[in-house]
Backbone as a chain_set.jsonl record, in Angstrom:
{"seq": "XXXXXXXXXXXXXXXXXXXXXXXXXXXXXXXXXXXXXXXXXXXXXXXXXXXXXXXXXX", "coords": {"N": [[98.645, 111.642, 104.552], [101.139, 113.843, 105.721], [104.754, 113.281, 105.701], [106.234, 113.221, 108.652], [109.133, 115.689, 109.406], [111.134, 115.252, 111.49], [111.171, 112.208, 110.844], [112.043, 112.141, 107.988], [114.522, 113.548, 108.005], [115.97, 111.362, 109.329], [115.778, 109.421, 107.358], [117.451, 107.651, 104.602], [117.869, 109.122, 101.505], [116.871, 109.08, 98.094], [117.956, 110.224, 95.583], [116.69, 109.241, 92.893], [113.73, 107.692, 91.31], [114.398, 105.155, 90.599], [116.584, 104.28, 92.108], [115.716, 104.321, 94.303], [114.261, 102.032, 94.088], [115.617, 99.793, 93.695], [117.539, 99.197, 95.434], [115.456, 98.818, 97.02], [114.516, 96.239, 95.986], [116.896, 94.483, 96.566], [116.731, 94.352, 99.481], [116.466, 92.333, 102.515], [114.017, 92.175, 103.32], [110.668, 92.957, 102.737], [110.321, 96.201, 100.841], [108.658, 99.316, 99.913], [109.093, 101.836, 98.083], [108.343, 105.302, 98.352], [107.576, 109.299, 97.19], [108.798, 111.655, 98.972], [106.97, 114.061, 100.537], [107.966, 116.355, 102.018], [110.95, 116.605, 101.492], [111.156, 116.069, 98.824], [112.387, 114.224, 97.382], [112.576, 110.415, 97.068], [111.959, 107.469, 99.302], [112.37, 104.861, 101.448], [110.131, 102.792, 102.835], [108.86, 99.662, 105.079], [106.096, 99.866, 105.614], [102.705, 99.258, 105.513], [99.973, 99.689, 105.97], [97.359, 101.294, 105.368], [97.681, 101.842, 102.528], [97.723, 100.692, 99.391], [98.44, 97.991, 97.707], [100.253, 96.522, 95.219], [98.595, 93.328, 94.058], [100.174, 90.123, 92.969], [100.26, 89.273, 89.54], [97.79, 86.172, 88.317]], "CA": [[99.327, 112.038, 105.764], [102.398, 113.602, 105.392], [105.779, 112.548, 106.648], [107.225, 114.246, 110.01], [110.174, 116.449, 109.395], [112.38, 114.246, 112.085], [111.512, 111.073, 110.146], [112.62, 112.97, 106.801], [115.797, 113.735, 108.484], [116.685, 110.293, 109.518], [115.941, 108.059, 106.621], [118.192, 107.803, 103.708], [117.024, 109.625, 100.809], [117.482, 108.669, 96.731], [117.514, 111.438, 94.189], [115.654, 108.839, 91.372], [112.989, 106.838, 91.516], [114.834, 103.423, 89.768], [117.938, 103.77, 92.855], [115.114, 103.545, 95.312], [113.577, 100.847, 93.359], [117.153, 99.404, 93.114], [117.844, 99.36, 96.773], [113.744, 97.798, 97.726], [114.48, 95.088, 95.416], [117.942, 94.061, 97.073], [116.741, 94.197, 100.696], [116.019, 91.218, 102.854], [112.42, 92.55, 103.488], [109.613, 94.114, 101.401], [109.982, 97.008, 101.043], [108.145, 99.83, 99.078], [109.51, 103.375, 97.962], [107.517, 106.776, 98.44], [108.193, 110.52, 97.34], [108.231, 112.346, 100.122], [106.37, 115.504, 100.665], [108.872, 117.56, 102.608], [112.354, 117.116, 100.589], [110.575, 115.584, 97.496], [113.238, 112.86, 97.235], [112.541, 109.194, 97.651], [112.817, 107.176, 100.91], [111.866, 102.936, 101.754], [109.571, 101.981, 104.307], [108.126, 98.519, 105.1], [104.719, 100.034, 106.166], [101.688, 99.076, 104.35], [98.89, 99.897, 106.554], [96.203, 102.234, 104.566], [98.19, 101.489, 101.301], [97.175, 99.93, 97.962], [99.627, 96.785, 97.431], [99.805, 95.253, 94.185], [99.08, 91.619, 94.004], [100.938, 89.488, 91.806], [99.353, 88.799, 89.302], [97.872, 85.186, 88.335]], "C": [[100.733, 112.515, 105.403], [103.68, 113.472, 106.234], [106.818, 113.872, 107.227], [108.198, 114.342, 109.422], [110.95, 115.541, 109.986], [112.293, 113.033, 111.262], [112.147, 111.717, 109.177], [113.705, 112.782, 106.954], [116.85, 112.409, 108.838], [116.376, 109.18, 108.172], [117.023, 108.076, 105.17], [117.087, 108.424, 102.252], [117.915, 109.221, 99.142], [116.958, 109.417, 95.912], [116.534, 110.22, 92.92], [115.076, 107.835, 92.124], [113.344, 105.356, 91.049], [115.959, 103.98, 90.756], [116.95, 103.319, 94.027], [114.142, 101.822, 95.366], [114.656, 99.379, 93.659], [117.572, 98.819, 94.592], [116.543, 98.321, 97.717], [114.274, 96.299, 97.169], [115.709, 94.054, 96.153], [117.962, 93.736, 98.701], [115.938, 92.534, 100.984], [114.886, 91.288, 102.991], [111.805, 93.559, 102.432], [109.868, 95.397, 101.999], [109.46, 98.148, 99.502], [108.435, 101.382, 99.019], [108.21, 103.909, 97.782], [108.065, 107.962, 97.733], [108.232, 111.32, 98.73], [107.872, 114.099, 99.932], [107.259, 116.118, 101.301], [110.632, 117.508, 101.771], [112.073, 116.784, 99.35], [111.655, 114.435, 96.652], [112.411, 111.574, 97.953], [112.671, 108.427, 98.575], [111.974, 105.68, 100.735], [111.244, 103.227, 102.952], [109.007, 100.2, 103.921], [106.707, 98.558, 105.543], [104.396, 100.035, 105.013], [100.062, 99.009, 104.874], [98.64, 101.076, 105.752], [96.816, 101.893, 103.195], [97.739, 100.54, 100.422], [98.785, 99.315, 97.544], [99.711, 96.255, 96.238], [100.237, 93.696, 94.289], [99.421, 91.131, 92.864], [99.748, 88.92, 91.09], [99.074, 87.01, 88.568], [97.69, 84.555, 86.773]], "O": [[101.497, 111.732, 104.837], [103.589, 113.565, 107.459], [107.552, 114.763, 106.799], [108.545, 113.358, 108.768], [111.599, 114.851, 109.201], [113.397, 112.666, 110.86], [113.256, 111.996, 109.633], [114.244, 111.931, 106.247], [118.073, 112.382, 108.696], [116.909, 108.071, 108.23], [117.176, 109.278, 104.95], [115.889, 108.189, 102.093], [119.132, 109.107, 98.998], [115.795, 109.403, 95.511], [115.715, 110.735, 92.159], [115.498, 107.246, 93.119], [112.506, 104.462, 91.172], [116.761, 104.396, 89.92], [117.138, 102.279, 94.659], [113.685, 101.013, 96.174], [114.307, 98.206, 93.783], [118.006, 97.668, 94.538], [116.657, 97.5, 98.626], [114.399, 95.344, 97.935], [115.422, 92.864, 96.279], [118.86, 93.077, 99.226], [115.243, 91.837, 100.245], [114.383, 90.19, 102.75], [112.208, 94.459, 101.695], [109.737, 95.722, 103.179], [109.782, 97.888, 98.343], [107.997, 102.108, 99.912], [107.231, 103.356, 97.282], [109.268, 107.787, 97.543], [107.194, 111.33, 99.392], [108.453, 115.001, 99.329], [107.29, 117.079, 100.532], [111.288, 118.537, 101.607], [112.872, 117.277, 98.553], [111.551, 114.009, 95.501], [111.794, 111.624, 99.017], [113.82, 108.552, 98.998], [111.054, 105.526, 99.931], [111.743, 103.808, 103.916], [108.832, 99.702, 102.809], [106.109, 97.521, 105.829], [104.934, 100.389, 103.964], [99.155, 98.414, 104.293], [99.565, 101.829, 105.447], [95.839, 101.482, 102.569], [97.343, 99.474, 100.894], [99.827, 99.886, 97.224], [99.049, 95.218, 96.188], [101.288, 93.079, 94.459], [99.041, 91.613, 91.797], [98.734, 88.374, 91.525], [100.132, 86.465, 88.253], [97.761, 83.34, 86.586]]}, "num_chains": 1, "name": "protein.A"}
């Protein structure tokens, strides 16, 4: 699916893939970086519906 133009526009965006990494890891909630298809920069969400999660492993 790719991500609406207005979302695009409002979320913060991170030229490398290790600041968005950098930024997930530091928040109070999970969250999981994307590329995005319309500016091809990085962006956080906390959605994980249809998504492949990795579980920790044991």
């Amino acid at each position: 699916m790719r991500t609406r133009l207005s979302i695009c526009r409002r979320k913060q965006r991170f030229a490398s893939e290790e600041a968005a990494l950098t930024t997930a890891r530091e928040a109070t909630i999970e969250l999981r970086h994307y590329r995005c298809d319309r500016c091809g920069q990085f962006h956080l969400t906390s959605r994980t519906k249809g998504k492949r999660v990795q579980r920790p492993s044991t």
